[in-house]
NUTOR-957038 format. One line per field, with one value per residue: residue number from 1; residue in one letter; chain; x, y, z of N, C-alpha, C in turn. Coordinates in steps of 0.1 Angstrom, whole numbers, plus 5000, padded with zeros to 4 digits. Layout:
# residues N
num <- c(NUM,...)
residu <- c(A,...)
chaine <- c(A,...)
n_xx <- c(X,...)
n_yy <- c(Y,...)
n_zz <- c(Z,...)
ca_xx <- c(X,...)
ca_yy <- c(Y,...)
ca_zz <- c(Z,...)
c_xx <- c(X,...)
c_yy <- c(Y,...)
c_zz <- c(Z,...)
//
This chain:
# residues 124
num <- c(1,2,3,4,5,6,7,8,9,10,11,12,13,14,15,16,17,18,19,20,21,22,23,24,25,26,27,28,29,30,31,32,33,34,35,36,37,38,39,40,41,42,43,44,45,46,47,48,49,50,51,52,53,54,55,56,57,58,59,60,61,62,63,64,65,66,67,68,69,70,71,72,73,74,75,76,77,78,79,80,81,82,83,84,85,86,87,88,89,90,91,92,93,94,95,96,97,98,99,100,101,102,103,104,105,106,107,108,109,110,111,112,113,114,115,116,117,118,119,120,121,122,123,124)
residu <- c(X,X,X,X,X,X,X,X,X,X,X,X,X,X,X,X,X,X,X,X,X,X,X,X,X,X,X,X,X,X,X,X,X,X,X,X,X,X,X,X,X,X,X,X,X,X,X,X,X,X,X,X,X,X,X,X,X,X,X,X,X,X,X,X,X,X,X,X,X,X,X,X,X,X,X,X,X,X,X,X,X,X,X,X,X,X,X,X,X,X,X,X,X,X,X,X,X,X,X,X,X,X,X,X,X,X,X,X,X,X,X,X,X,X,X,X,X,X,X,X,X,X,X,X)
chaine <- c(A,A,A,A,A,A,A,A,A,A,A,A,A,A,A,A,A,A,A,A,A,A,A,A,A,A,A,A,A,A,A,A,A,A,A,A,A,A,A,A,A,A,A,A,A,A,A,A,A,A,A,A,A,A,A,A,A,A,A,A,A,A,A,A,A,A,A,A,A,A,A,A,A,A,A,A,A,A,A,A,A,A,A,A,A,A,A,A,A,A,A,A,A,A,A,A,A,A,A,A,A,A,A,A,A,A,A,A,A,A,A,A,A,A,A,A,A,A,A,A,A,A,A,A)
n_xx <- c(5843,5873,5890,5922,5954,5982,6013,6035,6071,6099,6113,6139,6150,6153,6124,6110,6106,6099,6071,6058,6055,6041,6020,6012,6012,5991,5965,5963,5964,5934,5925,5927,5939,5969,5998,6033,6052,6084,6115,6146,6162,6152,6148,6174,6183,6167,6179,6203,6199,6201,6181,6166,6187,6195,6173,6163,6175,6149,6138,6139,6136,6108,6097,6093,6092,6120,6118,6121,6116,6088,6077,6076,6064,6038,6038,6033,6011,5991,5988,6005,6017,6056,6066,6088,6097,6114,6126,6136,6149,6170,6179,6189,6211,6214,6207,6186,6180,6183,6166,6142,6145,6143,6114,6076,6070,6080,6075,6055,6052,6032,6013,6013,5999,5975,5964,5964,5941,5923,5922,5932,5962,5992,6021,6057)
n_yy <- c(3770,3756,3741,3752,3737,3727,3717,3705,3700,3682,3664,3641,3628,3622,3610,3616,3644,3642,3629,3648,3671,3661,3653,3678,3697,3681,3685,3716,3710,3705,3723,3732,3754,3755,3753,3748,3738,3745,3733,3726,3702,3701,3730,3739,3721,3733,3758,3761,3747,3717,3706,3682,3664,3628,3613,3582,3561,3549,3566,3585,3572,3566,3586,3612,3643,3670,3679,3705,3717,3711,3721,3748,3751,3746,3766,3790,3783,3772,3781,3773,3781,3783,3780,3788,3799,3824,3819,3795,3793,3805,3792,3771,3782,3795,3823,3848,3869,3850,3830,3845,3855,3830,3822,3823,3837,3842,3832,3835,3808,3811,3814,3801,3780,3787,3788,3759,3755,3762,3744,3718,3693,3678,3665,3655)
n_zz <- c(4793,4795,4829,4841,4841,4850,4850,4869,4863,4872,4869,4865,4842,4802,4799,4818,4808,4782,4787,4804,4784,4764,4772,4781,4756,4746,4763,4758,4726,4731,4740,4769,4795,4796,4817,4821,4844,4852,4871,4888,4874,4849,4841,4842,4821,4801,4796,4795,4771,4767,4766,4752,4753,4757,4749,4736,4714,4700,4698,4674,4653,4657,4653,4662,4675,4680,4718,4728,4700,4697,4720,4718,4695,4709,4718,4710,4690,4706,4727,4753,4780,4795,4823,4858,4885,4905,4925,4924,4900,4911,4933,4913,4907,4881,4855,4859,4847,4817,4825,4820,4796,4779,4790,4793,4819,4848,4877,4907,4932,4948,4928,4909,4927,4927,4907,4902,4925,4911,4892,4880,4889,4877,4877,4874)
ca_xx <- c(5858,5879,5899,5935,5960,5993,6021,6049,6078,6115,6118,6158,6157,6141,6114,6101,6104,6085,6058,6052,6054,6031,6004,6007,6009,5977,5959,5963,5955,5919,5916,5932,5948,5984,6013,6043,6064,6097,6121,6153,6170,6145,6148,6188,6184,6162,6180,6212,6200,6202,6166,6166,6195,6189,6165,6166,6175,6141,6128,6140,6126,6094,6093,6092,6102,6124,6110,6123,6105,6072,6070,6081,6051,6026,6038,6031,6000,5981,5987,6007,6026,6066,6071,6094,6097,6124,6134,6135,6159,6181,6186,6194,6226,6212,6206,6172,6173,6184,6153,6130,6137,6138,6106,6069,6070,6087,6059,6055,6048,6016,6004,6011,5992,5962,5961,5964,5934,5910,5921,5942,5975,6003,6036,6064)
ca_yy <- c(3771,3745,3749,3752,3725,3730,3705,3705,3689,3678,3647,3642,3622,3626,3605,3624,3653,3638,3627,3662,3678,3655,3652,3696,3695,3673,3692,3724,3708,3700,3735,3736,3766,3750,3760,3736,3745,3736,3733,3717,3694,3701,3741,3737,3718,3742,3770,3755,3739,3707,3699,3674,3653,3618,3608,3570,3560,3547,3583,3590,3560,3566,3600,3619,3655,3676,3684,3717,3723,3709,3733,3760,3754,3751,3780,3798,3780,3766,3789,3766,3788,3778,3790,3788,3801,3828,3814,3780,3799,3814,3779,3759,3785,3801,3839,3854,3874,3845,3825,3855,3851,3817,3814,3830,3844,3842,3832,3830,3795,3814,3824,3788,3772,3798,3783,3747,3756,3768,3737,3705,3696,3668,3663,3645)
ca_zz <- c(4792,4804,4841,4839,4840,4858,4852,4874,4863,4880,4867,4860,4826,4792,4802,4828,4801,4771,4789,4804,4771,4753,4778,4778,4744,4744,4767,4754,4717,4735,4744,4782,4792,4800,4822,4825,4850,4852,4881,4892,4865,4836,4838,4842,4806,4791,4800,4788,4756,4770,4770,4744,4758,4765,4737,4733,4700,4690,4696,4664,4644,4662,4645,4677,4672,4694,4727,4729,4687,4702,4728,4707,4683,4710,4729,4697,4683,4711,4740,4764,4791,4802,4835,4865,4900,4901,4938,4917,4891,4920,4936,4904,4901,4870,4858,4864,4829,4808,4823,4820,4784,4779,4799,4792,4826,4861,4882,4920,4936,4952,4916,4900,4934,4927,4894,4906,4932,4901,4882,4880,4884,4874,4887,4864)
c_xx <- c(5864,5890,5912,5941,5970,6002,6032,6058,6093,6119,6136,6160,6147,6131,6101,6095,6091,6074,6051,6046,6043,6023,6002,6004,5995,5965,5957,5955,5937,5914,5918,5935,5959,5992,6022,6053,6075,6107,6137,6160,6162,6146,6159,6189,6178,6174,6195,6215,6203,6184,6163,6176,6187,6184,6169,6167,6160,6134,6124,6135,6113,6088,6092,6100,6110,6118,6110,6115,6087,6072,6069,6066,6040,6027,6030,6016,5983,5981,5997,6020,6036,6069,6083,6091,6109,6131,6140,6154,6171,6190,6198,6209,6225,6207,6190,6171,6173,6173,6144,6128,6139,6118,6091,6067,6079,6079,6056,6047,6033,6005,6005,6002,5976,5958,5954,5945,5919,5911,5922,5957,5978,6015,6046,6079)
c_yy <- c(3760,3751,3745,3740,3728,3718,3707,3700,3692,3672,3649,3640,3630,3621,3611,3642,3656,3639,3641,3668,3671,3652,3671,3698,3692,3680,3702,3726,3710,3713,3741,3748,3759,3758,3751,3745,3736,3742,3723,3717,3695,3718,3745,3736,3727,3750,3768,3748,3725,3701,3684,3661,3641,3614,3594,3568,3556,3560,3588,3581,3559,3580,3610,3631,3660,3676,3696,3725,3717,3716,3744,3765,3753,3762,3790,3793,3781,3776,3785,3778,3779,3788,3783,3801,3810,3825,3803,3783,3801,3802,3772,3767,3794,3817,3842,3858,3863,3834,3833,3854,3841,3812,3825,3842,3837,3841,3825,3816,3797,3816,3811,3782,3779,3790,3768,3744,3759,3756,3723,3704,3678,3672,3649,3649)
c_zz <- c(4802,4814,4836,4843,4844,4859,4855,4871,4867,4877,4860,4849,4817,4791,4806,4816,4792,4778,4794,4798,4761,4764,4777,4766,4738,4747,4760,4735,4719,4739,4758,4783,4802,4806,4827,4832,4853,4863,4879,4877,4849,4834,4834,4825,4799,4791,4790,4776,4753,4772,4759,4745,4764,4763,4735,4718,4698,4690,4680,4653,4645,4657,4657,4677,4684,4701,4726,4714,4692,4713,4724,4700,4693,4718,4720,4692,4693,4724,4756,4768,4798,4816,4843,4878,4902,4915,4933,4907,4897,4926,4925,4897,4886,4869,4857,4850,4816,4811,4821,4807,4775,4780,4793,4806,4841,4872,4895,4928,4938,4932,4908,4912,4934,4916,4894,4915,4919,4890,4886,4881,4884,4879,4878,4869)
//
């Protein structure tokens, strides 16, 4: 069984987003057991429906589906877990129940660094 994979991400733009989402994506394809966590300026967007903002036009000539429908399908297919930090949630000015169900879980820094400790992690 492969160790877990733990990808933090903050990153401000859609940059920082994609690449997240397609290396979790990836992993997870391969069999990982994924958990992207999202913080700051990329939780805000989710949470808001803004996660997809900020797509360069060739995104879309590059065939490059939503971000927000590619997480979707491997939350659902492949197993990959969206989390957050609900200290994280409380900061960024947002409601606790509308990330709770947004989000697969609400999940204490100590319990994503446990994960991290049994695995790998990234940072985007």
């Amino acid at each position: 069984m492969s160790q877990p994979l733990v990808i933090f991400l903050s990153g401000d733009d859609w940059a920082a987003r994609h690449q997240a989402v397609m290396v979790a994506v990836t992993a997870a394809s391969l069999g990982d057991q994924v958990t992207l966590v999202l913080a700051h300026r990329p939780l805000q967007a989710l949470l808001q429906g803004r996660f997809d903002e900020g797509a360069p036009p060739a995104a879309a000539g590059a065939g490059i589906p939503p971000l927000l429908e590619t997480l979707g399908e491997a939350r659902r297919e492949l197993g990959l877990r969206l989390v957050a930090c609900e200290t994280t949630v409380r900061l960024a000015g947002l409601e606790v129940e509308v990330a709770r169900a947004a989000l697969d879980e609400l999940e204490p820094l100590t319990s994503q660094l446990r994960r991290v400790q049994a695995g790998r992690a990234l940072a985007f």
